[in-house]
N, C-alpha and C positions, 0 to 999 in steps of 0.2 A: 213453307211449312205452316205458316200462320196463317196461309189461304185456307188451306187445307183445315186445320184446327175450326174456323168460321165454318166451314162448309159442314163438318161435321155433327158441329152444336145445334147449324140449322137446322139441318136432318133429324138428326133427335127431338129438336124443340116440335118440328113438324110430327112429328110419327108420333109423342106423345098426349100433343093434341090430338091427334083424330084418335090415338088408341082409348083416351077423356070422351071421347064424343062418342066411341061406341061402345059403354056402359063401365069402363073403368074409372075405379073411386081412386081416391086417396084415402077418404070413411075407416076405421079400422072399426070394425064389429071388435064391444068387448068379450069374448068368446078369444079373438086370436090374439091377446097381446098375452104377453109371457111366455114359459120355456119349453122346448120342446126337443125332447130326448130321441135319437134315432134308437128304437126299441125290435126293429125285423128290418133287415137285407135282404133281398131276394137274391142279391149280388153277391152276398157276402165277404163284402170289404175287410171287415173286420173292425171297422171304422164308429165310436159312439159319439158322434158329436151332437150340440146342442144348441138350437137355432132360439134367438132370441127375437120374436116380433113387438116392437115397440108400437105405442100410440101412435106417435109420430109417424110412420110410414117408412120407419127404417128397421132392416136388422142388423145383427148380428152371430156368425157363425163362430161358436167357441170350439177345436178341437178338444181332442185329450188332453194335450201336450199344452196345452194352452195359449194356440194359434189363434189369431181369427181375421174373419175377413167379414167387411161391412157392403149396406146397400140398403137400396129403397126396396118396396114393394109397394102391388096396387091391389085392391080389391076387384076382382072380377066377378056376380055373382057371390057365391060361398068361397071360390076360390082365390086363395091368397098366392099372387105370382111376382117371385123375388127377381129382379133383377140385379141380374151380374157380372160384372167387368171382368174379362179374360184378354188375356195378351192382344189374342185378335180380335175383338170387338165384345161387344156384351150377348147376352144369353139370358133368354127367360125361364124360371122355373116353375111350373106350377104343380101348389099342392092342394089338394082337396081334400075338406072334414069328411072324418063319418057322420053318421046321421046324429049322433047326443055331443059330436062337437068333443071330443077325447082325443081322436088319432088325426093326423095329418098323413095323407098317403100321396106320395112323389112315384110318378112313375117313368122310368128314363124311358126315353125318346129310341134311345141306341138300343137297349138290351129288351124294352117290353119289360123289366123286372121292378119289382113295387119295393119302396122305402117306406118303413111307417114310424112317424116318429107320432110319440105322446106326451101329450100333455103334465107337466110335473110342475108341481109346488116350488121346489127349491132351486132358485138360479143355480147356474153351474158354478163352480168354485172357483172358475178362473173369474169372474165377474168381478172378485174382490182384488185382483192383480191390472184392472181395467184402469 
């Protein structure tokens, strides 16, 4: 199991260097740190959660209920792609400004359908339970 563990960090440490080597940052343009409200589903989940990007190169996801789940992100270009830890391995997300830098627009892989979330002033309320 511990080979395995090795082998894996490898890989990663490999793949994110060359994904460094082909124009992804750590950089956080200040434009994307702070809170970002899912505001239109195309899906419609039902879901308003609120993605926090930090300076740093991490977020976090606040639900309603005041779940969250953490991670890094890189800069690619304008677009900010979170990566994310799932049972089976990680998953990248990426979302893209509009043009004045307000909306962040996610669009799934699976369905074709657009998430937009926007830009707001006031952390989420769970912030203060963090």
């Amino acid at each position: 199991m511990y080979k395995v563990f090795i082998i894996l960090v490898f890989c990663f440490a490999l793949t994110a260097t060359s994904a460094l080597a082909q124009g992804l940052s750590r950089t956080t343009p200040n434009w994307a740190t702070g809170f970002w409200r899912l505001t239109d589903d195309e899906d419609q989940l039902g879901i308003s959660d609120v993605v926090e990007f930090r300076a740093d190169g991490s977020w976090i996801n606040y639900t309603p209920r005041c779940g969250t789940s953490k991670g890094q992100y890189l800069v690619h270009g304008n677009d900010l792609v979170m990566l994310r830890e799932i049972k089976k391995g990680g998953v990248a997300l990426v979302f893209r400004p509009n043009s004045d830098r307000t909306k962040l627009v996610f669009t799934s892989p699976r369905t074709q359908n657009n998430s937009i979330y926007t830009k707001v002033l006031s952390p989420s309320p769970c912030r203060a339970a963090e």
